[in-house]
N, C-alpha and C positions, 0 to 999 in steps of 0.2 A: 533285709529286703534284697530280690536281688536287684543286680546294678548292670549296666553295659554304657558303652561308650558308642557313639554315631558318628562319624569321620566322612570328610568328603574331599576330592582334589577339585581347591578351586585355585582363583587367579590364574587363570591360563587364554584370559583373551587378550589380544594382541594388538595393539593401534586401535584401526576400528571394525576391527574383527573381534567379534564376541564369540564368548563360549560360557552355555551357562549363566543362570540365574543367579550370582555368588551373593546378591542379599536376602532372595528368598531361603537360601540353603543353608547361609548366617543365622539364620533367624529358627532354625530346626536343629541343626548338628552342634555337636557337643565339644568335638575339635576340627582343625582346618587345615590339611593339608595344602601348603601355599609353593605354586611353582616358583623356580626361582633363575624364568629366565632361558635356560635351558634348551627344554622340549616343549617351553609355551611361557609366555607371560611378558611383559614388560614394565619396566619398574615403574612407570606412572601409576598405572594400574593396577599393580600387586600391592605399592603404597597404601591405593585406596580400601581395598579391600584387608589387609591389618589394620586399619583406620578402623573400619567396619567392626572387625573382630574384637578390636577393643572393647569399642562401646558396647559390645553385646556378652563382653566373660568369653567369648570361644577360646580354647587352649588351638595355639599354631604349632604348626611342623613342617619345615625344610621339607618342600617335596623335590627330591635333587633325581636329576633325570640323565639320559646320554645329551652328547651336544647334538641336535637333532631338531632342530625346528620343524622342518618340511616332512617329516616323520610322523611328528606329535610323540616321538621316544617312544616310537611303540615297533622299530624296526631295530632286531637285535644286530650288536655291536661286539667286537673286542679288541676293546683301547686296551695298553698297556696299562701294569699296574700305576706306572709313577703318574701316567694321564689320567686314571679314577681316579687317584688321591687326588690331585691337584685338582681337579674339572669338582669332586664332593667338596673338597674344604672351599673352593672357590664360589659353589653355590651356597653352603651355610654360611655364609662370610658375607655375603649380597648382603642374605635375605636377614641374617643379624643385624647389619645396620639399616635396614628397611623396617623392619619390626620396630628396632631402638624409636627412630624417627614417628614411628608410627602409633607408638606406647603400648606397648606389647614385648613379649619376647618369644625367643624361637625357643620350645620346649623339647621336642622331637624331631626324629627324620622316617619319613618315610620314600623309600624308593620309588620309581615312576615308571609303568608301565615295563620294555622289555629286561632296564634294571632291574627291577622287582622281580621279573620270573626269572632272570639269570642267574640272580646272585643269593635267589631261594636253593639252587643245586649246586651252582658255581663258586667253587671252593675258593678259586683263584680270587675273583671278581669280590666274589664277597669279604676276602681277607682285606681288599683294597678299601672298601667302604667303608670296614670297622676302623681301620685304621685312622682314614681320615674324620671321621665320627672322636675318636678319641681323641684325635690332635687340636682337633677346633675347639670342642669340650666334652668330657667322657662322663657328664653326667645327663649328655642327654639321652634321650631315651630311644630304642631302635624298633621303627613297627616293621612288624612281616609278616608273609605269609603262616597262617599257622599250622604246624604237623611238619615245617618244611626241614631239611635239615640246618639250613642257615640258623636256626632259633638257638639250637647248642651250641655251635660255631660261636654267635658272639654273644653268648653268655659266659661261656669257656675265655671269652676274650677279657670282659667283667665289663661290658655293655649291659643296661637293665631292657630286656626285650618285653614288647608289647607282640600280642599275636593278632590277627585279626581276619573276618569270616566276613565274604562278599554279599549282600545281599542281593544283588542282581545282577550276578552272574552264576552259570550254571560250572556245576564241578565232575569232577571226572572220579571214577572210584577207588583213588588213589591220593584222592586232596588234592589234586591239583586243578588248578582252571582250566574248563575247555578253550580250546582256541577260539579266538574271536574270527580266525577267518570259519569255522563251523558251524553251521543253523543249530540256532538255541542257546549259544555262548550266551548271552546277555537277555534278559527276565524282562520285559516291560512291563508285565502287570501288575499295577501297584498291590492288588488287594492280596496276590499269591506272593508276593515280598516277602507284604506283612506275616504272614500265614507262616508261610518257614522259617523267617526269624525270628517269631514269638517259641515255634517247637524247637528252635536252637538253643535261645536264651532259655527256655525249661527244660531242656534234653540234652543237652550239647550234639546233639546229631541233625545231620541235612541229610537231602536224599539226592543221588548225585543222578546225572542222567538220563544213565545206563536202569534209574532204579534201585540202586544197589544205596543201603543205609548206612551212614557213615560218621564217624563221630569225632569232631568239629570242638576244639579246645580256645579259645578266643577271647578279650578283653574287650572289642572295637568291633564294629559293625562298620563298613564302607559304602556309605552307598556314592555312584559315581555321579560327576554333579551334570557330566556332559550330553547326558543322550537327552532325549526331548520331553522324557516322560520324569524329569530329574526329581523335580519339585514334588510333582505329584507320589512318586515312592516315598521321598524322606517324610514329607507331613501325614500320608499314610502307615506309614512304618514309626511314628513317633505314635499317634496317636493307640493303635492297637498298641503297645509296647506301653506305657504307660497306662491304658487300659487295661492292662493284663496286670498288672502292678507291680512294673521293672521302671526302677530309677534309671533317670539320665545321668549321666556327667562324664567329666574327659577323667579319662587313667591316668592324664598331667596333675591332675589335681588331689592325686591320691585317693 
């Protein structure tokens, strides 16, 4: 049968600023991208939320971002390498004894917003990552963009890479995301999600768009937990998706 994995970044509201439904989105995705602090979150509340993920089986992951509050870590950056390292292991390090606390554990990291598109090309940036990835524990697992070059990179490093394909976001015909500051970057309509990620998980191909058919290698499906329509994607996108008859579960769990 085949299988795919549903992924979301949660834990990113702040005092009492929310972001995000994170128990509706518990209750649908398969693993939990959990801020750590960073580019959004504070520890009362990411607490709660691995609490959460407990009780429900979700596999979590260190979503370690730039230091970037006022940002949301979506404004690129270039910290020196010894400030990656320390700022990654510092965030795995949090959110390990958050998770511990919480009965759970950190399985994965995945990067956060414009870490994520930097150090998918950024040789430098991403050397720093894996490194600190390694240092904390080199058996966790490293999600990224997939098709990107960073995927060899820290494979080559003896990282175990997970890849993974946006469902609501639009791609450019090259695999990469379009920009969020460009109309069209991001999908609201749940039913067209579903639609292209069901032809992904049976195709390996999206359609990027320019038009142009493209073919999309992936383990993890993302969908993003923050814009308004969050909910509504993920339980429509689980539903066609296990209608179509694609198992769930996290890549953590083998």
């Amino acid at each position: 049968m085949r299988r795919i994995d549903l992924n979301s970044d949660l834990g990113e509201s702040f005092g009492p600023w929310p972001m995000g439904d994170d128990g509706a989105m518990l209750s649908i995705v398969t693993s939990a991208n959990i801020a750590c602090g960073f580019h959004a979150g504070d520890p009362a509340g990411i607490l709660g939320v691995l609490r959460q993920a407990a009780r429900l089986g979700v596999a979590v992951g260190a979503h370690v971002g730039y230091r970037d509050l006022v940002g949301f870590g979506r404004r690129n950056m270039d910290p020196s390498s010894d400030e990656l390292i320390g700022d990654t292991i510092y965030q795995i390090g949090a959110l390990q004894g958050l998770a511990k606390a919480g009965g759970t554990a950190v399985r994965y990291v995945k990067p956060h917003g414009a870490l994520y598109n930097t150090i998918a090309h950024d040789q430098r940036q991403a050397a720093a990552v894996i490194q600190a990835i390694k240092a904390v524990d080199p058996s966790l697992i490293l999600m990224v963009l997939a098709g990107a070059p960073i995927v060899e990179q820290a494979r080559s490093a003896g990282l175990a890479v997970v890849c993974e394909a946006f469902a609501d976001r639009a791609y450019n015909a090259d695999g990469s995301l379009v920009s969020r500051r460009l109309a069209g970057a991001v999908i609201h309509d749940p039913e067209a999600v579903a639609a292209r990620m069901l032809r992904f998980v049976n195709q390996g191909r999206l359609t990027a768009i320019d038009g142009t058919d493209i073919a999309i290698e992936a383990q993890s499906i993302c969908i993003h937990g923050d814009t308004p329509e969050a909910v509504s994607i993920a339980r429509t996108l689980r539903e066609r998706l296990v209608g179509g008859g694609v198992a769930l579960g996290s890549f953590a769990d083998g």
